[in-house]
N, C-alpha and C positions, 0 to 999 in steps of 0.2 A: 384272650392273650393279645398283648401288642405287641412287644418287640421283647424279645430274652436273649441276654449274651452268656455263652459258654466261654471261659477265657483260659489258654492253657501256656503255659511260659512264663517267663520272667516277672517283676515289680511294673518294667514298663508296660506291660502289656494288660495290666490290672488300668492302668491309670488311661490307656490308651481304650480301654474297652466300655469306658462307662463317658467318654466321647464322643465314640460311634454310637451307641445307644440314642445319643441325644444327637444326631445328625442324622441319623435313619428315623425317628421320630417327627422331627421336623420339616424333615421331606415325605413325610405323612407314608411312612414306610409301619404298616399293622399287620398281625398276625405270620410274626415271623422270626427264626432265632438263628444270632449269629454266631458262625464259631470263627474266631479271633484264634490263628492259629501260631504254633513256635517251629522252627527249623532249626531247633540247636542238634538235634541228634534226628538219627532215623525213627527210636523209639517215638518222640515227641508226634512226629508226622503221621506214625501207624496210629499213635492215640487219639488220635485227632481222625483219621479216616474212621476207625469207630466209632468215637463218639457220634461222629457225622450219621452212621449208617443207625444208631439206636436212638437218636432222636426222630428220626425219620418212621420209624418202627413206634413211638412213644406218641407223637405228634404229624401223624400223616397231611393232617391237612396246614400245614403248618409250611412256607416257605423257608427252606435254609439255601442262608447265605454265607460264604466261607469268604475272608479276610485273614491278614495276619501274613508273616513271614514266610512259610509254606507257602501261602497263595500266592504270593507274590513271585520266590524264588521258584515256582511250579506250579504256574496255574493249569496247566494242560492235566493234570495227575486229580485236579480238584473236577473241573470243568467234562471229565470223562465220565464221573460216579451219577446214576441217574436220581441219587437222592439230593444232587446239590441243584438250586431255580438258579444261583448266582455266584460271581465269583468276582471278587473287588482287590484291589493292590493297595500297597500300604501308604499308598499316597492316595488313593481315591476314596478312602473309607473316610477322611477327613472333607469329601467334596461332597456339599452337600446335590448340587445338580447330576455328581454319580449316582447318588443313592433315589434322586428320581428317576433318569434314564434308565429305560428296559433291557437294553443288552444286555448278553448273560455272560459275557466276559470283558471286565472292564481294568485291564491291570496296565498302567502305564510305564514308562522306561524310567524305575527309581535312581536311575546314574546319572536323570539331568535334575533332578531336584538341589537347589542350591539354596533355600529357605527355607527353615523349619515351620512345618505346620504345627502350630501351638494347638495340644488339645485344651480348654481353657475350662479346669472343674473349679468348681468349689465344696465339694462335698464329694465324697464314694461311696455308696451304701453300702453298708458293712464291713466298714474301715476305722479303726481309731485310728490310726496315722494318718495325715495328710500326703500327700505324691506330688513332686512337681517336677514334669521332665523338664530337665536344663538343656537338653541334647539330643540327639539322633542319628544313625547312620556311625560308619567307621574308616577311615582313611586306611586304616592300617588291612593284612592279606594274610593272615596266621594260614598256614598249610592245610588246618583241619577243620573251618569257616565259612560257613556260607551266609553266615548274618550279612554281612555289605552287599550280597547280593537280593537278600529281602529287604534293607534298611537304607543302602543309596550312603551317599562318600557322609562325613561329617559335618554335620551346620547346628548349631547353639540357638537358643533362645538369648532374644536381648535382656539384658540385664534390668531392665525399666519391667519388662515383663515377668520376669520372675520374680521380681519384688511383687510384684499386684497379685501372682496368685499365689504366694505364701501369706499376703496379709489376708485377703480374701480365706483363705481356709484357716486361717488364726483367727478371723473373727468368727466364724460359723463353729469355734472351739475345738477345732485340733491344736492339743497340745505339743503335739509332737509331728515335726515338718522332715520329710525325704527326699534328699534331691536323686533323681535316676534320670537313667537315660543309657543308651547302647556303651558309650567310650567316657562317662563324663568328662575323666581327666582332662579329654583332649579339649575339653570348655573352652570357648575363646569368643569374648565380643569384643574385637577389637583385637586392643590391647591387653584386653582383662582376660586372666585366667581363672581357673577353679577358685584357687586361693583368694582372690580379692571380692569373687562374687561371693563366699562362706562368709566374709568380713562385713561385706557390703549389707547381708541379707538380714546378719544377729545386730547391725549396728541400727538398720534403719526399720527393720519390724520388731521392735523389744517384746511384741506381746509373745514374739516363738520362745517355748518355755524349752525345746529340745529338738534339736537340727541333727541327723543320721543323714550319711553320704551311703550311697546303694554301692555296689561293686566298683572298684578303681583296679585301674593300671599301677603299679607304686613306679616303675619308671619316669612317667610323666606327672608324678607327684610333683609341685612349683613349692618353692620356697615359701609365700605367703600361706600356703595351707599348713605346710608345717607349722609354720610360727601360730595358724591359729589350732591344733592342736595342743600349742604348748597353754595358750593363753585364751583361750576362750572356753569356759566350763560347759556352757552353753551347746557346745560340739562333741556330739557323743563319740567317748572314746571307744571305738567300735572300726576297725578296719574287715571288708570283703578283698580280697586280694588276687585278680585275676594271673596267677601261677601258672597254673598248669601241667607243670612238670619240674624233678628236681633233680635234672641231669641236663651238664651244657648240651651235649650232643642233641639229643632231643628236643630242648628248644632250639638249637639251632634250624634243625631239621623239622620246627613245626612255624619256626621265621617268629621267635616271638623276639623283642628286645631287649632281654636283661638276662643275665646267668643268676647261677645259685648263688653266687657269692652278693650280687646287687638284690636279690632278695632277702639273704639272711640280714644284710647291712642295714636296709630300709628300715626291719620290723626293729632292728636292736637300737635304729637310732630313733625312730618313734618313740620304742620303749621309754627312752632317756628324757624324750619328752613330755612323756604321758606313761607314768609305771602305771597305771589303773586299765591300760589301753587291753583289748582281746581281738584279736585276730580271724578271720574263716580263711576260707581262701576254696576257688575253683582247682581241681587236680584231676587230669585226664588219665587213666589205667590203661596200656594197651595199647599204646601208640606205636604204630611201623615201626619194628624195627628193634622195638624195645626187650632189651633182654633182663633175664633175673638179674642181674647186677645192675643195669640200668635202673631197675624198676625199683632195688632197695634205696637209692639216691634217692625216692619220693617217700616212700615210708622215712629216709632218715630226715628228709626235712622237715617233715612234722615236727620234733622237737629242736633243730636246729635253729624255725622261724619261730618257736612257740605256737604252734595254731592250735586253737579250740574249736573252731566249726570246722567242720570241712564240707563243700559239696566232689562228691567224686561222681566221676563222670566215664564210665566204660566208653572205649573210642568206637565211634560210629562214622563209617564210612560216609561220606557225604556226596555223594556222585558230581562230577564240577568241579572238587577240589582235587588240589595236590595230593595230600595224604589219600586220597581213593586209589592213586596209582602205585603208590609203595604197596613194599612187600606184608601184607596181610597179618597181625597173630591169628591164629587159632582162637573161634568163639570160645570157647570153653576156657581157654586161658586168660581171658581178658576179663570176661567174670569173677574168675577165681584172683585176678589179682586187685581188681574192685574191691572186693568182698576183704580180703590183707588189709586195704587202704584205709576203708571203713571203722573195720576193727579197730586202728591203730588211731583213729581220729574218735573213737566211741571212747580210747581208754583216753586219751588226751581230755576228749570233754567232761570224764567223771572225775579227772583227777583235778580240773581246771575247776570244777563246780565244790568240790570238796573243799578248798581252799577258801571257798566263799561262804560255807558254813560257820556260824556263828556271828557273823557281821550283817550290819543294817545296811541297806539296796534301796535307794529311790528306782521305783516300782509303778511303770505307766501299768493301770489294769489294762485290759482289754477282753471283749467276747471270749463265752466258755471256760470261766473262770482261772483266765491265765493272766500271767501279765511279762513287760519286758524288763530289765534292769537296763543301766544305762550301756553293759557291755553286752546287751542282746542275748544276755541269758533268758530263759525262760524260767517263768515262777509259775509255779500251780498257788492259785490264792486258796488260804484254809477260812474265807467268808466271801460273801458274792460284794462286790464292788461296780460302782455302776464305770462303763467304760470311760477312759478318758480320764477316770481319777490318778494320780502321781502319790504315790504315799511312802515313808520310810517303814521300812518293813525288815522284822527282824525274820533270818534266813538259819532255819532250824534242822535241816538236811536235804541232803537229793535224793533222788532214784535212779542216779545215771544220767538223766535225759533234760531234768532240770532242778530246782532248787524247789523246796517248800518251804514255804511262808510260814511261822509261827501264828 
């Protein structure tokens, strides 16, 4: 064995974990497995302290090292467990003379970093999609947030450089290119926003046959993104939509900046610009304070915005934040109103998949004989397809969960 990453969180942290690989590599780092950890929730952290403690159990002689958001917003809770050798912050895991130095805790102050450290791939093993962080870190302070505390304020990749490494993984033959990062929206080199880098990116790499944006803000949506939603095919009509919640009080009280009404507006004017467009969106269950009435305001937005994905998210206390200090729901009820949200987002996506029945879907294959449609449906392929194929495919039922392929 030489170096094995566990990677637990986000797109970013995929993209970010097969850079470390190759910085702990090259600082002749062997016989060692890193876990690249998430702080979005308490769950993410507990699974992560597991995982920690059964690789340890699987591979004894084996050094782990812990990285990632966690680490960074909490190295002392890593730095304590006597199965970790090391503990790195989310700035030093890109240095390579961290990853030679022996200290066993090397986590630095991520609130002065003011330049994005480019992880620079070209490839991801076991990826049909390409990754390219445009961004990092978050200016903004949502009440129930600990990311800007693992991730450090907001800084962009240059624009010169995100071009090099969409063409660089367009020629190694990813068809289909991802731009992620913590805040993208808040993209800014310079002058340039999201919008002009999306234009920039399909203008001057032609060989991207398919561009997906990872999760947005739609407040800090710019005008030039819109316009190329309307007018670039190219840009998969696919919105993630960091929500949250579908009650003003709530957002008020969790500091995000938009109400229900600027999010119903958002999707119905995208609609207009893109009817083919499909929606997900982040929704947290549970939040201080939130009562039954409150709480139907997020179940009603489901069909008020149109959403077809959802990710829900039961409220986990984050010890730091604001929301740790409000008044508490009850475990049990926060589950329970998860489990509502869920439901209501499972009928949304059978009924959104139904709709798609009988019609033809350009179709990227990928691993485990599935594949994506351009609005990030899932297709079960009825023949094996080598990954990376794009095919028009006639869509002959679902199961709920996704479409089948004729």
């Amino acid at each position: 064995m030489s170096v094995d990453v566990v990677t637990f969180g986000c797109r970013l942290n995929i993209v970010e974990s097969e850079a470390v690989r190759r910085e702990a590599e090259s600082a002749g780092v062997t016989d060692a497995v890193i876990v690249n950890t998430c702080a979005v929730t308490g769950e993410a952290v507990r699974q992560a302290r597991q995982a920690i403690r059964r690789l340890k159990r699987e591979k004894p002689d084996a050094r782990v090292i812990v990285t990632g958001c966690a680490a960074q917003a909490d190295s002392a809770q890593f730095a304590t467990m006597p199965e970790v050798d090391r503990v790195l912050g989310n700035e030093d895991k890109f240095d390579r003379a961290a990853w030679a130095r022996s200290e066993r805790v090397a986590v630095s102050d991520i609130m002065t970093a003011t330049a994005m450290r480019a992880p620079s791939i070209d490839a991801l093993a076991g990826h049909t999609r390409g990754f390219v962080q445009v961004q990092n870190g978050c200016d903004h302070r949502c009440t129930f947030c600990i990311i800007p505390f693992g991730r450090g304020n907001s800084r962009s990749l240059p624009v010169a450089d995100v071009i090099a490494q969409a063409r660089r993984l367009a020629a190694n033959g990813y068809r289909e290119i991802v731009l992620t990062g913590v805040d993208i929206t808040s993209y800014a080199d310079g002058e340039m926003r999201l919008g002009v880098l999306v234009k920039r990116l399909l203008r001057d790499v032609p060989e991207i046959e398919r561009l997906r944006l990872s999760s947005i803000d739609s407040v800090e949506a710019d005008r030039d993104l819109l316009d190329a939603f309307a007018n670039e095919p190219r840009l998969m009509p696919h919105l993630h939509l960091s929500l949250q919640h579908g009650d003003d009080l709530i957002l008020k009280r969790m500091k995000r900046r938009h109400t229900r009404a600027d999010a119903i507006r958002f999707c119905n004017d995208v609609r207009r610009l893109r009817p083919d467009v499909a929606f997900g969106a982040d929704i947290i269950a549970g939040f201080p304070t939130e009562t039954e009435e409150i709480f139907v305001r997020s179940l009603e937005l489901v069909g008020a915005c149109g959403l077809t994905q959802l990710h829900v998210f039961p409220f986990s206390a984050r010890p730091g934040t604001p929301a740790a200090r409000m008044p508490q729901l009850d475990a049990r009820l926060i589950k329970e109103r998860a489990a509502r949200l869920r439901d209501k987002g499972d009928a949304a996506l059978a009924a959104h998949l139904a709709g798609h029945v009988g019609t033809r879907r350009r179709v990227l294959a990928e691993r485990g004989g599935v594949g994506h449609t351009e609005q990030f449906l899932t297709v079960k392929l009825n023949a094996p397809l080598a990954p990376g194929t794009i095919l028009d495919l006639h869509m002959a039922g679902h199961d709920g969960r996704r479409l089948l392929a004729a």
